[in-house]
C-alpha positions in Angstrom: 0.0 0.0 0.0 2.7 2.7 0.9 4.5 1.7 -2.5 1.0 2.1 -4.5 0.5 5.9 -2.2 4.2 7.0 -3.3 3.6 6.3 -6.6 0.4 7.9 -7.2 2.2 10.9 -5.5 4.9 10.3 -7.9 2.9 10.5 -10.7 0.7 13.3 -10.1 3.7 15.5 -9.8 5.1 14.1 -13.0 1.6 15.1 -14.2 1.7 19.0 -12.7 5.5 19.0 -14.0 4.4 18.3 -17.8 1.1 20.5 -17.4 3.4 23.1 -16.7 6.2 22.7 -19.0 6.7 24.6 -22.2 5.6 21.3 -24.5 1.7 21.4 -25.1 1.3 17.9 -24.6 -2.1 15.9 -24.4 -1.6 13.7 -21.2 -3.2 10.3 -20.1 -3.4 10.2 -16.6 -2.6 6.3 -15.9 -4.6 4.7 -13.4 -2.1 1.9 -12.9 1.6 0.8 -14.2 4.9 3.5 -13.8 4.4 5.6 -17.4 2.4 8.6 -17.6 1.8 8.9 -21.9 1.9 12.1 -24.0 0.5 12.8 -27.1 2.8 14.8 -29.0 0.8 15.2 -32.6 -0.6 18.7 -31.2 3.0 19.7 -30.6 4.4 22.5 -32.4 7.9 21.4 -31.4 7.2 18.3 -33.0 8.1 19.1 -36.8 10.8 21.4 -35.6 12.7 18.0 -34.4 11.6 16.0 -36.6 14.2 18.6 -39.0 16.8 18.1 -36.7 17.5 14.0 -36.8 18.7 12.8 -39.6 16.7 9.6 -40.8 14.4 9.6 -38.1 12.2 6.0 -37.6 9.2 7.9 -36.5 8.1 11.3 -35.0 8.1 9.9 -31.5 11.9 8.2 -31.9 12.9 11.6 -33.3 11.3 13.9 -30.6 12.5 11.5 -28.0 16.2 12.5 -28.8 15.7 15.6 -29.4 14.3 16.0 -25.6 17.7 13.9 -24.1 19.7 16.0 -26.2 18.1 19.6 -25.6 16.5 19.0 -22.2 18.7 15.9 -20.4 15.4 14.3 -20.1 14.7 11.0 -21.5 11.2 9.8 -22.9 10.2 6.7 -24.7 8.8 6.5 -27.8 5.5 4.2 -28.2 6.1 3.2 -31.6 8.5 0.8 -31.1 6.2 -1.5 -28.9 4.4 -2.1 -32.6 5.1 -3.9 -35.2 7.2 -2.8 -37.9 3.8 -2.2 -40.5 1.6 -0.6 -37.8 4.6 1.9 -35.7 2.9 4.9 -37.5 -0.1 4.2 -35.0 2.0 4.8 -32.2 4.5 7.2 -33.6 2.6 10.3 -31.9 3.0 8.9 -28.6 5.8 8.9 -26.2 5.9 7.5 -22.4 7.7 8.9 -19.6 8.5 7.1 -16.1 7.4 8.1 -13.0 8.9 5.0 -10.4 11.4 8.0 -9.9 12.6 9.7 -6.9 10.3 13.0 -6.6 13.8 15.3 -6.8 14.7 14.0 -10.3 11.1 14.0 -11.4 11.3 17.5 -10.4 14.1 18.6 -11.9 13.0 16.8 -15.0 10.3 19.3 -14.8 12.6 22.4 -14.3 14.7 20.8 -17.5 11.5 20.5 -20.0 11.4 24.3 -19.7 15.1 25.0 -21.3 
């Protein structure tokens, strides 16, 4: 129970810290597992990285480098977790973890503003 409590607090954070960041992500608030998901298709950053990788495998691949390299915060793009024919259905979403101590999910928050 006090594992399911900290996480919940966990992620609710991680929620206020990507409601607040400079990204205009659509969110799905999880009501289990450690991921909270982001829809990044409304994105205006989105097509600005896309630019910026060369040979990119999908939207979500390229955006998810772009954030480790601009922002030191690391996301996980959805697409891979389809199959090779179908990754375009998950190539606008990207998962980020929140089984994380509070103090680096915060400052993961402070970084998505940079």
């Amino acid at each position: 129970k006090d594992y399911a409590e900290k996480l919940t607090k966990h992620r609710n954070i991680l929620l206020q810290e990507l409601i607040d960041c400079k990204y205009d992500f659509d969110l799905w608030i999880p009501k289990g597992g450690y991921f909270v998901i982001a829809d990044i298709q409304g994105s205006s950053h989105v097509k600005v990285f896309e630019r910026r990788i060369r040979n990119p495998r999908t939207k979500d691949y390229a955006f998810c480098i772009q954030l480790a390299y601009e922002n030191g915060v690391v996301a996980i793009p959805c697409s891979p977790f389809y199959s090779k024919e179908d990754a375009h259905l998950g190539e606008r979403y990207i998962r980020f973890a929140f089984c994380k101590d509070e103090e680096m999910i915060r400052e993961a928050g402070k970084r998505l503003n940079k």
